[in-house]
PDB file of N, H, CA, C and O in Angstrom:
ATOM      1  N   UNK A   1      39.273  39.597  24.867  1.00  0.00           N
ATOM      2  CA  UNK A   1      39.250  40.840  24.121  1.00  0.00           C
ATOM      3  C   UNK A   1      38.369  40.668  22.881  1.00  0.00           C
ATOM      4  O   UNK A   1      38.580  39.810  22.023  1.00  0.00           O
ATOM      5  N   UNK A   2      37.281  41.629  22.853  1.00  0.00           N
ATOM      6  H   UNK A   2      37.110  42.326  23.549  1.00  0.00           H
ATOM      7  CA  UNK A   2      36.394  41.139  21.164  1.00  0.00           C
ATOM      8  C   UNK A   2      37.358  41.812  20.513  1.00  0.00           C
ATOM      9  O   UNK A   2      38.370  42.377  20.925  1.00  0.00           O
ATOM     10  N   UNK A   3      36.871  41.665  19.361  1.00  0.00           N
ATOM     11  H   UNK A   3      36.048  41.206  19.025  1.00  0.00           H
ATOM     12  CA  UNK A   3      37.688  41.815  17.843  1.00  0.00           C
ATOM     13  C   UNK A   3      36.200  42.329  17.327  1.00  0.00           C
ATOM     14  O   UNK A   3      35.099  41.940  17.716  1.00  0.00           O
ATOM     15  N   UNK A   4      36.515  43.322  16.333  1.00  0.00           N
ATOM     16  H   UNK A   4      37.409  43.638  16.017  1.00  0.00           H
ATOM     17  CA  UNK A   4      35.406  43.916  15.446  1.00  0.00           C
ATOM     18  C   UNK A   4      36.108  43.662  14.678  1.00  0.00           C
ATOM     19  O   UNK A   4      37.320  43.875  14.655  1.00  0.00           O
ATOM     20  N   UNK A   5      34.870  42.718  13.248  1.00  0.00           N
ATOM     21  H   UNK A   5      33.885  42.545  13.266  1.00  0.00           H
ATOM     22  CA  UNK A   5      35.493  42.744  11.834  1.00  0.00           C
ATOM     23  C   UNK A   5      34.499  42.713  11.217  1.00  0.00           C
ATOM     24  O   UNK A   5      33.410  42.918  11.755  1.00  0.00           O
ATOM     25  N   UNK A   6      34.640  42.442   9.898  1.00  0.00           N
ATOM     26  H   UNK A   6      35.524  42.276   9.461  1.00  0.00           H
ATOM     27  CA  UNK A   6      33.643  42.229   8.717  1.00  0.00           C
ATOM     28  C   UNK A   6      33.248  40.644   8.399  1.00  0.00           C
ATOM     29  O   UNK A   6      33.731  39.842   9.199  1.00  0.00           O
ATOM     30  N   UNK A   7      32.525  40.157   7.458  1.00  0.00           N
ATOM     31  H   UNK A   7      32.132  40.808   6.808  1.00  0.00           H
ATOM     32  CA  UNK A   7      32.519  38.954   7.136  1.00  0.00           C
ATOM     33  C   UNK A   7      32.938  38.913   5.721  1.00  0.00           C
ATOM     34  O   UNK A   7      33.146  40.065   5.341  1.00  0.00           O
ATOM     35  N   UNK A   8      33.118  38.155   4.909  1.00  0.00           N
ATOM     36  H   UNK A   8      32.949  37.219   5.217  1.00  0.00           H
ATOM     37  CA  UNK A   8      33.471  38.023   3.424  1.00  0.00           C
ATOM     38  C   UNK A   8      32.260  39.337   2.862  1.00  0.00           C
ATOM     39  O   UNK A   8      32.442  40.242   2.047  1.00  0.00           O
ATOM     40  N   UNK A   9      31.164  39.025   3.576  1.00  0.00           N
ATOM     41  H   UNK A   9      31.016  38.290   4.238  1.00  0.00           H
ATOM     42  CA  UNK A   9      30.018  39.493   2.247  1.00  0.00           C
ATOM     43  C   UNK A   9      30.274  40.961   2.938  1.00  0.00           C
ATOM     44  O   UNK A   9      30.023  41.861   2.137  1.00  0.00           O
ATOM     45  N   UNK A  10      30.639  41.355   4.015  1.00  0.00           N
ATOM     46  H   UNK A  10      30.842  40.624   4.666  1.00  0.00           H
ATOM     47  CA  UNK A  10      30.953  43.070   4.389  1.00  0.00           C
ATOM     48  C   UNK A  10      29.870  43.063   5.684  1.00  0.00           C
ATOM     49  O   UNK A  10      29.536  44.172   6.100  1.00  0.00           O
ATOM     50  N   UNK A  11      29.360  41.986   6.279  1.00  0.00           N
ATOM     51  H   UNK A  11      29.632  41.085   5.942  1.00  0.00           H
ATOM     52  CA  UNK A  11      28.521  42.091   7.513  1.00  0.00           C
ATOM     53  C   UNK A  11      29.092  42.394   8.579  1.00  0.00           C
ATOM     54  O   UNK A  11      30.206  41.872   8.639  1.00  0.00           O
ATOM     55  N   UNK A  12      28.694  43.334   9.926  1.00  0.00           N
ATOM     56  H   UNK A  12      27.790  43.757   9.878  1.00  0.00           H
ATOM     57  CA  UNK A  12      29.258  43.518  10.664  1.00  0.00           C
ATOM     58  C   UNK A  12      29.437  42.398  11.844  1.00  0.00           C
ATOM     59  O   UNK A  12      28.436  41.974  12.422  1.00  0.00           O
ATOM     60  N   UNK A  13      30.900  41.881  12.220  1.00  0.00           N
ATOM     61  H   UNK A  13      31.714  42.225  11.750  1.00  0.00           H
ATOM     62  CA  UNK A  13      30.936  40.166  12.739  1.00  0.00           C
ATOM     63  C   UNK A  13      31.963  40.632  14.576  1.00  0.00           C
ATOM     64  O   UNK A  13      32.824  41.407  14.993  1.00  0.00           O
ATOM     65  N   UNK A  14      31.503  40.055  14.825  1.00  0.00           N
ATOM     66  H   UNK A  14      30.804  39.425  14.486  1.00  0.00           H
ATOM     67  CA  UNK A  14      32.214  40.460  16.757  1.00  0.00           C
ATOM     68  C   UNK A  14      32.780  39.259  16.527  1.00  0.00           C
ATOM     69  O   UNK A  14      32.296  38.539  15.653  1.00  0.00           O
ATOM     70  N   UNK A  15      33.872  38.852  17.252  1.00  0.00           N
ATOM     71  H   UNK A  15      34.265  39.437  17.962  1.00  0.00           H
ATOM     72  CA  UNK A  15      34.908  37.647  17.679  1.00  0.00           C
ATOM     73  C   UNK A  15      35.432  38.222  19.310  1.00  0.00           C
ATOM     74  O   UNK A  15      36.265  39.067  19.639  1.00  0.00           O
ATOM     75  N   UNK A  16      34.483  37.294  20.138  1.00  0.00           N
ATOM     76  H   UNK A  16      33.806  36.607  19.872  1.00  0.00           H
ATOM     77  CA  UNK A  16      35.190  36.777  21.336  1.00  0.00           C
ATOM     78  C   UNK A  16      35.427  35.250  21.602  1.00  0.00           C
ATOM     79  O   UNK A  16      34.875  34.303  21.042  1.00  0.00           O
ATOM     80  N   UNK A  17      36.289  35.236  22.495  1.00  0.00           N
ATOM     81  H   UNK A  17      36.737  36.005  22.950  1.00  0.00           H
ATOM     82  CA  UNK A  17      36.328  33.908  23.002  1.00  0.00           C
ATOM     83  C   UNK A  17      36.389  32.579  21.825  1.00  0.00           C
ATOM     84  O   UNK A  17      35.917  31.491  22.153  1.00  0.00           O
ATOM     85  N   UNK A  18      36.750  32.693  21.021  1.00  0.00           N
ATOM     86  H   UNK A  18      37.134  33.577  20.754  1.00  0.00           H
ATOM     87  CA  UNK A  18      36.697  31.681  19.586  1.00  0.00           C
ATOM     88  C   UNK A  18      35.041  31.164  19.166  1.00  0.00           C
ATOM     89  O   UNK A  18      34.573  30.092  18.782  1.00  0.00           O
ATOM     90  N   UNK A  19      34.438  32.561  19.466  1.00  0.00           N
ATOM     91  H   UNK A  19      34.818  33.432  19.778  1.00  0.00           H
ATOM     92  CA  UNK A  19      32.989  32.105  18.554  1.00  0.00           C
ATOM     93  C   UNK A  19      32.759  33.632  17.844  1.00  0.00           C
ATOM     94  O   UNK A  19      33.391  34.686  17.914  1.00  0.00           O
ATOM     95  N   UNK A  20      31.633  33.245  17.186  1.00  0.00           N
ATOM     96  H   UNK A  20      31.120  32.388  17.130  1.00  0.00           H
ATOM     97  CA  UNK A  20      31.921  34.334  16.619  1.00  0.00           C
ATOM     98  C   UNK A  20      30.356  34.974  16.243  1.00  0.00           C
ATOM     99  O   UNK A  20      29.455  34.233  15.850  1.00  0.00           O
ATOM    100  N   UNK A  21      30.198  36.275  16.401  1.00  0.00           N
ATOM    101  H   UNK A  21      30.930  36.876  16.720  1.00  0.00           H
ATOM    102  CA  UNK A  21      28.412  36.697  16.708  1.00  0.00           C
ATOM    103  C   UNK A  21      28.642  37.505  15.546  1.00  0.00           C
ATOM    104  O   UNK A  21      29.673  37.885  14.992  1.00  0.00           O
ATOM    105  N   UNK A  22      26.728  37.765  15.189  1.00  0.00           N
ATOM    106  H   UNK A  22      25.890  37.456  15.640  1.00  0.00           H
ATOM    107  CA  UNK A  22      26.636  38.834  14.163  1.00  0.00           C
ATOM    108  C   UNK A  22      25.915  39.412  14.559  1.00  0.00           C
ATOM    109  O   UNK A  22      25.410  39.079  15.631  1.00  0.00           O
ATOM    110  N   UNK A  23      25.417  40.818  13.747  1.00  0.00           N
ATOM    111  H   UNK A  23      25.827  41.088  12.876  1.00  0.00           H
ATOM    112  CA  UNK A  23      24.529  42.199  14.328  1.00  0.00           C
ATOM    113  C   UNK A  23      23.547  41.901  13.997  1.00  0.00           C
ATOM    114  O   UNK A  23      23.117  41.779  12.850  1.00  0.00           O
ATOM    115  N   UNK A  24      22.889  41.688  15.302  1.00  0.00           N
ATOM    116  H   UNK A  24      23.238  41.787  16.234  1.00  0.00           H
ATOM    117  CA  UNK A  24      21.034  41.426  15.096  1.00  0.00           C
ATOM    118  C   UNK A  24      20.343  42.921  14.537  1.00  0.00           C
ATOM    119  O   UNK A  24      20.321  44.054  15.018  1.00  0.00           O
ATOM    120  N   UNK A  25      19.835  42.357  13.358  1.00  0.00           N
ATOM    121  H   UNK A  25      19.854  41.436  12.967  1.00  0.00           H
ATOM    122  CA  UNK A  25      18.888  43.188  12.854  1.00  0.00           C
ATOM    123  C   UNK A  25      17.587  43.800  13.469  1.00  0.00           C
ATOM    124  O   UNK A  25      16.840  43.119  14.171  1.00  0.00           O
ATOM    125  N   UNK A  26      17.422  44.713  13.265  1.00  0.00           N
ATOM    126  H   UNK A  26      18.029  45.266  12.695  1.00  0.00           H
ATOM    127  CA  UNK A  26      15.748  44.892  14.140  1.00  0.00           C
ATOM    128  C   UNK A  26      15.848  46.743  14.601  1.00  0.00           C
ATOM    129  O   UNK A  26      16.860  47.420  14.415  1.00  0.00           O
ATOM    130  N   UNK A  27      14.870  47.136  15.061  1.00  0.00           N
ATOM    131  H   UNK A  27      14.049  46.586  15.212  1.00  0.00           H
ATOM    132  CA  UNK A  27      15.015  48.628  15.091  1.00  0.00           C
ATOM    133  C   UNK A  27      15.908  49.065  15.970  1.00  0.00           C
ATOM    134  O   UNK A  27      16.194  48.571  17.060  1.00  0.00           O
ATOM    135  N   UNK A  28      16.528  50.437  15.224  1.00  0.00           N
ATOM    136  H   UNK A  28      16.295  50.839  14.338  1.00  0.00           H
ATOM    137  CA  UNK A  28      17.702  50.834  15.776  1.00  0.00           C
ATOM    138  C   UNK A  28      19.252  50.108  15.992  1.00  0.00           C
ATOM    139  O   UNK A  28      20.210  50.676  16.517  1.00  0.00           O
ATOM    140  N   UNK A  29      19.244  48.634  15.422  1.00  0.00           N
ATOM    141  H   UNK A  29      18.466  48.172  14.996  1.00  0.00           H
ATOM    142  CA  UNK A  29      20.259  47.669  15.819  1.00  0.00           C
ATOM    143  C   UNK A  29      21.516  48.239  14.834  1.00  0.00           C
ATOM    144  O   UNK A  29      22.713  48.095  15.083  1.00  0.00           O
ATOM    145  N   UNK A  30      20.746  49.156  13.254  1.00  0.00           N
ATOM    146  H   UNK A  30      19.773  49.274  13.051  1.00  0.00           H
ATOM    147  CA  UNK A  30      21.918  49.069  12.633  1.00  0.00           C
ATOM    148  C   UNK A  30      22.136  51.077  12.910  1.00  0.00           C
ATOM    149  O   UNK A  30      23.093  51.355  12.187  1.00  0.00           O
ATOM    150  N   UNK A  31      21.804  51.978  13.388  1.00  0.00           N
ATOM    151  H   UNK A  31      21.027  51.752  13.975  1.00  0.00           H
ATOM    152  CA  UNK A  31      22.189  52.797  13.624  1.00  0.00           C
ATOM    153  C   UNK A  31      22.680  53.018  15.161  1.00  0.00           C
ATOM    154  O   UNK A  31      22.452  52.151  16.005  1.00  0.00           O
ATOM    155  N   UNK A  32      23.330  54.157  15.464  1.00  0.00           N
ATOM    156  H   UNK A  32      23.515  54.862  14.779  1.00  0.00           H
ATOM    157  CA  UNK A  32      23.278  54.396  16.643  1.00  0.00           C
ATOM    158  C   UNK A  32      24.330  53.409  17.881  1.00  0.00           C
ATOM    159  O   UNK A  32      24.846  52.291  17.851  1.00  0.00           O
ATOM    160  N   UNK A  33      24.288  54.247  18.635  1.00  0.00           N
ATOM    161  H   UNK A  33      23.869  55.155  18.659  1.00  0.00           H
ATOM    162  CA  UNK A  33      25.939  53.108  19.679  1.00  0.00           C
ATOM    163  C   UNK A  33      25.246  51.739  20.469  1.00  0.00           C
ATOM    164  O   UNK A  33      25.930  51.358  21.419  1.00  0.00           O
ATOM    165  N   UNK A  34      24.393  51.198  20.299  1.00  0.00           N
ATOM    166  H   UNK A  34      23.837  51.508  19.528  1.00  0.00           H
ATOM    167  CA  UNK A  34      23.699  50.043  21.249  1.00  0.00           C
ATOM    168  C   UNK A  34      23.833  49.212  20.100  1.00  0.00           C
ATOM    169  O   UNK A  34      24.082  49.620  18.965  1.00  0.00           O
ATOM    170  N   UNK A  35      23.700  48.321  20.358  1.00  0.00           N
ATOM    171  H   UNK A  35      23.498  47.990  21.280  1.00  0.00           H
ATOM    172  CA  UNK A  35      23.702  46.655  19.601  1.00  0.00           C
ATOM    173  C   UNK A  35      23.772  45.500  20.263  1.00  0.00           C
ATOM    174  O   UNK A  35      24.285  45.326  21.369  1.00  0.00           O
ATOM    175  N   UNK A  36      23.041  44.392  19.301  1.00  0.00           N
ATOM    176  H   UNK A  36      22.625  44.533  18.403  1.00  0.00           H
ATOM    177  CA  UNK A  36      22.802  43.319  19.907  1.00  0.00           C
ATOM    178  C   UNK A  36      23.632  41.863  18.643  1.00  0.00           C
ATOM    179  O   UNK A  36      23.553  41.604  17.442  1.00  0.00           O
ATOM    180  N   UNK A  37      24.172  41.434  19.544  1.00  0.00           N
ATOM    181  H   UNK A  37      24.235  41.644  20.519  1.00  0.00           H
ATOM    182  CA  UNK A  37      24.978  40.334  18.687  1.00  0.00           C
ATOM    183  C   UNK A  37      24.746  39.229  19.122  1.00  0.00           C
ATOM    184  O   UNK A  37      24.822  39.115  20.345  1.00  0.00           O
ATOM    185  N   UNK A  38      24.433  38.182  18.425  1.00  0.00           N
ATOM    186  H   UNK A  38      24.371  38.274  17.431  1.00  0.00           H
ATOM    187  CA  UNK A  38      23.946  36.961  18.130  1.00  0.00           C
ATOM    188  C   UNK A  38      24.895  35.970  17.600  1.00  0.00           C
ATOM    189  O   UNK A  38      25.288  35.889  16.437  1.00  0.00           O
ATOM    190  N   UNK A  39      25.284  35.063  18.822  1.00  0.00           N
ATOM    191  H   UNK A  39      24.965  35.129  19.768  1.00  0.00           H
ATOM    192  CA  UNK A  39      26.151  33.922  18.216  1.00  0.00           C
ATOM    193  C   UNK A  39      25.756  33.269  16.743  1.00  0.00           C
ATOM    194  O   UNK A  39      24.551  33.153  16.523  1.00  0.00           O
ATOM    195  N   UNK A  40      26.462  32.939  15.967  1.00  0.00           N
ATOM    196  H   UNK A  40      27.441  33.033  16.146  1.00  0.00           H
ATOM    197  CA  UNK A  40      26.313  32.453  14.352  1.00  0.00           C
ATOM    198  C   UNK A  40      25.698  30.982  14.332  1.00  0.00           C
ATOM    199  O   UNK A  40      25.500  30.327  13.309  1.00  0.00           O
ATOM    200  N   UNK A  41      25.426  30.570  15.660  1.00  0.00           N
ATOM    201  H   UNK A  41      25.587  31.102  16.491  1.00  0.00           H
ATOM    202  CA  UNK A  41      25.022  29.095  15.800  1.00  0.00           C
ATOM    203  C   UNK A  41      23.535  29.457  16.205  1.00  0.00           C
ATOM    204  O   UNK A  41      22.899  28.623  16.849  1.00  0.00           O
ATOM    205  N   UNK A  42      22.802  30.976  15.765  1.00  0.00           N
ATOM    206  H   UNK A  42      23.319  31.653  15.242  1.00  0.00           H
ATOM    207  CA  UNK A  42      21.839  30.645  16.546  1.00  0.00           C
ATOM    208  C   UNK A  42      20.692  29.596  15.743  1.00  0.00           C
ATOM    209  O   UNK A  42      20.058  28.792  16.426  1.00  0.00           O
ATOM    210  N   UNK A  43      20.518  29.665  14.465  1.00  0.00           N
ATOM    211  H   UNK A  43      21.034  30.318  13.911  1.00  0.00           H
ATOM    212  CA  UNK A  43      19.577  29.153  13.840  1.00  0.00           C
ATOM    213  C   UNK A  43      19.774  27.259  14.467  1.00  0.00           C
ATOM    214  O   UNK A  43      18.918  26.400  14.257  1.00  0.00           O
ATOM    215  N   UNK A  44      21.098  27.015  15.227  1.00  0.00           N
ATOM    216  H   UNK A  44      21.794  27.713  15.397  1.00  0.00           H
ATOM    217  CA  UNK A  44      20.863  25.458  15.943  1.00  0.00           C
ATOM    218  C   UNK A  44      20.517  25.482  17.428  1.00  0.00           C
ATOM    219  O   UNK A  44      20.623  24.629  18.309  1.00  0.00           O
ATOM    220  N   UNK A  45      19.905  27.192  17.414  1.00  0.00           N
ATOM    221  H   UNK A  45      19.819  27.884  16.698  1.00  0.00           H
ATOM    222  CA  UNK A  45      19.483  27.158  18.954  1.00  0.00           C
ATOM    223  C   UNK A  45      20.271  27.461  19.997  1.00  0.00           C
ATOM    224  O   UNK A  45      19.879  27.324  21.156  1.00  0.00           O
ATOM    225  N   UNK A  46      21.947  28.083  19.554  1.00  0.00           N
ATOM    226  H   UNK A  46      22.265  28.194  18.613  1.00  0.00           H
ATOM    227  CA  UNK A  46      22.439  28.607  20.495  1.00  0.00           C
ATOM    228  C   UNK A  46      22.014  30.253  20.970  1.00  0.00           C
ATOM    229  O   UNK A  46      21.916  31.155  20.139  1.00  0.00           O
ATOM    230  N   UNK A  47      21.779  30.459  22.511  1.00  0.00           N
ATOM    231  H   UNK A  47      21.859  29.726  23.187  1.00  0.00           H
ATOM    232  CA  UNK A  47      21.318  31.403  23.042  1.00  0.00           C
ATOM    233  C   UNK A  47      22.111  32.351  23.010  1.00  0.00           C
ATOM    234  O   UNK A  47      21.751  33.527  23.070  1.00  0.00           O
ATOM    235  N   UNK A  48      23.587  31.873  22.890  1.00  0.00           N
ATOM    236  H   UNK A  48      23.880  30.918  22.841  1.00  0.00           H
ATOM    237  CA  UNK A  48      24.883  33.384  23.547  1.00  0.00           C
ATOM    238  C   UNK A  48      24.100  34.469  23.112  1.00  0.00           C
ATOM    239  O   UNK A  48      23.119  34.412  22.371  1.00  0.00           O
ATOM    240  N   UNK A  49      24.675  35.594  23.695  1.00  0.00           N
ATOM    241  H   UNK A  49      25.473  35.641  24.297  1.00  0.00           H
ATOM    242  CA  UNK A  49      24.118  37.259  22.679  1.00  0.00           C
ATOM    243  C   UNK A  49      25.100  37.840  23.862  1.00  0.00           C
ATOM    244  O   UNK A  49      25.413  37.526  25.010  1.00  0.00           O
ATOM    245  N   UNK A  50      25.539  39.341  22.474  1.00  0.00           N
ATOM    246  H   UNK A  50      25.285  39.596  21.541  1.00  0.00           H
ATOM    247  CA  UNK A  50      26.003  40.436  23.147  1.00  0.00           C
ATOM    248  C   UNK A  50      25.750  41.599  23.240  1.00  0.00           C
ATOM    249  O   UNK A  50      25.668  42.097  22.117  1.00  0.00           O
ATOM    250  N   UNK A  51      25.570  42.347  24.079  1.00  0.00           N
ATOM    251  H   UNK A  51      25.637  41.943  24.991  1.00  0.00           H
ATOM    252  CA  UNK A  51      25.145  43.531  23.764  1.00  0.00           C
ATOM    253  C   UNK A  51      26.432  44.946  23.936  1.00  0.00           C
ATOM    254  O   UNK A  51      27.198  45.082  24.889  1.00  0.00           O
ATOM    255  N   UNK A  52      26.356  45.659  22.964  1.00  0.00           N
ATOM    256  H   UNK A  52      25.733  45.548  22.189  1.00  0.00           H
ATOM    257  CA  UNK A  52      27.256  46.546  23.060  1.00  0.00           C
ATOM    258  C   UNK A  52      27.240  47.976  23.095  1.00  0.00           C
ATOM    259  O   UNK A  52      26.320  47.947  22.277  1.00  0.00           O
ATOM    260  N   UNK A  53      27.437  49.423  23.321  1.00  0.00           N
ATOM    261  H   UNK A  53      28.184  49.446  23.986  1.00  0.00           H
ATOM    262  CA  UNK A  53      27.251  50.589  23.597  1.00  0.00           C
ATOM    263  C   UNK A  53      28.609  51.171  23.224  1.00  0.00           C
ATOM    264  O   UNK A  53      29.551  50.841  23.944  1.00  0.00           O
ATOM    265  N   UNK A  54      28.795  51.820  22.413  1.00  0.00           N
ATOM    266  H   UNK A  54      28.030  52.088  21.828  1.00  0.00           H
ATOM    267  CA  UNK A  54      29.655  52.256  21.196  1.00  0.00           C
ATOM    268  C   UNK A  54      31.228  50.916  21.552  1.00  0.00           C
ATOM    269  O   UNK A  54      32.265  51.010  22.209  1.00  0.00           O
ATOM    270  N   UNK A  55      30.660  49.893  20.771  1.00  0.00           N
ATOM    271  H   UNK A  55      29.818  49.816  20.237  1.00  0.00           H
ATOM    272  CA  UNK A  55      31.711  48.981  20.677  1.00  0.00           C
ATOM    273  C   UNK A  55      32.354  48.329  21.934  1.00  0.00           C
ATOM    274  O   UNK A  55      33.337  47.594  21.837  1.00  0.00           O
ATOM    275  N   UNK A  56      31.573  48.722  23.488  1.00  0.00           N
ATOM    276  H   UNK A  56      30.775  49.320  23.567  1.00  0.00           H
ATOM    277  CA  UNK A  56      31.914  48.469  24.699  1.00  0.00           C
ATOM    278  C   UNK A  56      30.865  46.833  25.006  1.00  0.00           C
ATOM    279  O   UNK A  56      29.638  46.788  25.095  1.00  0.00           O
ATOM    280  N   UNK A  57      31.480  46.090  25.071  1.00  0.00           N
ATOM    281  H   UNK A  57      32.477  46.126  24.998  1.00  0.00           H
ATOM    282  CA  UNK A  57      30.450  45.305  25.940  1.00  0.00           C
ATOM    283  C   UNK A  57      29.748  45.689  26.845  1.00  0.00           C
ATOM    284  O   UNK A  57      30.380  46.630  27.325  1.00  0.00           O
ATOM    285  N   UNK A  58      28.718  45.553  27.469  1.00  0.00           N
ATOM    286  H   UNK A  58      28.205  44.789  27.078  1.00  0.00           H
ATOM    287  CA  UNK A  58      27.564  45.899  28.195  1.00  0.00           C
ATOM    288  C   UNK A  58      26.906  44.642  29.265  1.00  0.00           C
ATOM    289  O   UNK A  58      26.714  44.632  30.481  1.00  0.00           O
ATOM    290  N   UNK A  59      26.706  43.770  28.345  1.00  0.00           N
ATOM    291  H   UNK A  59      26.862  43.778  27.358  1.00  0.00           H
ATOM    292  CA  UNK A  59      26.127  42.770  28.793  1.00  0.00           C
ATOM    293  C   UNK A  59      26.368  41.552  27.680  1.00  0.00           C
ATOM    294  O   UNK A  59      26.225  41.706  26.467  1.00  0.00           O
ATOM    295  N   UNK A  60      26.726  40.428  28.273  1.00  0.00           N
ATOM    296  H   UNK A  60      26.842  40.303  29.259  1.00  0.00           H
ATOM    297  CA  UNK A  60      27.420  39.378  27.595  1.00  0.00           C
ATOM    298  C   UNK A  60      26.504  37.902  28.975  1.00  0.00           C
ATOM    299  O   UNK A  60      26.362  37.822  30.195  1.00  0.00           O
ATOM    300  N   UNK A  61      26.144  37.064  27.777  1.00  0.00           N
ATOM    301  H   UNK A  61      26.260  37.129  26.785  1.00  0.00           H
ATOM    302  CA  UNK A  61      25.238  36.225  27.433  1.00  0.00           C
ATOM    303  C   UNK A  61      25.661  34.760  27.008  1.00  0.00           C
ATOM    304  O   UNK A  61      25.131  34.201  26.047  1.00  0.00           O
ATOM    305  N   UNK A  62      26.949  33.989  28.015  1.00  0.00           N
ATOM    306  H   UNK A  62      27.380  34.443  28.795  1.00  0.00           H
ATOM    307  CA  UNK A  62      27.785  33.030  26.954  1.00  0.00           C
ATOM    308  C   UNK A  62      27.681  31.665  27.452  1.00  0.00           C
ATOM    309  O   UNK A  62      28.483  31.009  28.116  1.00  0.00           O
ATOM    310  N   UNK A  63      25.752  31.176  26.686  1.00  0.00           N
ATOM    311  H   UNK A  63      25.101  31.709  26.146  1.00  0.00           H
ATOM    312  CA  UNK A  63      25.240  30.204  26.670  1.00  0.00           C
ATOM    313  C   UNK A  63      25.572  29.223  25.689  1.00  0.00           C
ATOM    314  O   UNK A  63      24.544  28.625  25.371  1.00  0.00           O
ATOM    315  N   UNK A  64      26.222  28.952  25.292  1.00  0.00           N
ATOM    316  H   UNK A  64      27.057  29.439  25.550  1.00  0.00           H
ATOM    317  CA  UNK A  64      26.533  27.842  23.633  1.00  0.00           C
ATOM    318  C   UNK A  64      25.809  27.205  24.545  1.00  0.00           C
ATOM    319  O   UNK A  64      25.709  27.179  25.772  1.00  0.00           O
ATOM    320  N   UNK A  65      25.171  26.528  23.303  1.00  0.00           N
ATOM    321  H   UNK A  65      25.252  26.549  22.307  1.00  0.00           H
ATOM    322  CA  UNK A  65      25.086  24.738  23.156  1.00  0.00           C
ATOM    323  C   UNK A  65      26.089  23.720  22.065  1.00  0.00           C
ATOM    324  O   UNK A  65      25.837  22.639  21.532  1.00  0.00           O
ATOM    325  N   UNK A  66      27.184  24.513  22.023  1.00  0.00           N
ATOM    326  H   UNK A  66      27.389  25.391  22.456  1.00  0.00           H
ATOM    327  CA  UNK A  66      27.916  24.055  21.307  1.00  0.00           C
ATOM    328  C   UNK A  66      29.382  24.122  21.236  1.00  0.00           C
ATOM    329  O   UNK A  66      29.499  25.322  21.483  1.00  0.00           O
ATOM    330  N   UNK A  67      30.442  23.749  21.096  1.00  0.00           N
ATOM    331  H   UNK A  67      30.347  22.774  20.896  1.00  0.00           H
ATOM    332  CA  UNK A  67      31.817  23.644  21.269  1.00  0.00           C
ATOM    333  C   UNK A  67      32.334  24.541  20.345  1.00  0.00           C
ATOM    334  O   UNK A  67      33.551  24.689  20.243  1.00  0.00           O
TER     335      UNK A  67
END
């Protein structure tokens, strides 16, 4: 089951599966019902991503390279 929450600083943060993604920036990502979420490990190169359509998963992406 994801979880929609915030982060400390007020970012919009998804929680599935005990990892935890943020809202990829880029056109249209912050308006509108589509989105793309990006595991928080990506800057070490993890691939996961989610994509969502008013808060529905869509397409889910759950590559870690990491535990």
């Amino acid at each position: 089951q994801a979880h929609f929450t915030t982060s400390r600083y007020g970012n919009p943060v998804l929680l599935l599966g005990g990892f935890r993604y943020n809202k990829k920036a880029g056109v249209g990502a912050a308006k509108g019902p589509r989105a793309r979420w990006v595991c928080v490990k990506v800057g070490d190169g993890c691939r996961a991503a989610i994509r969502t359509y008013y808060d529905e998963i869509i397409e889910l992406k759950q590559q870690h390279n990491h535990l």
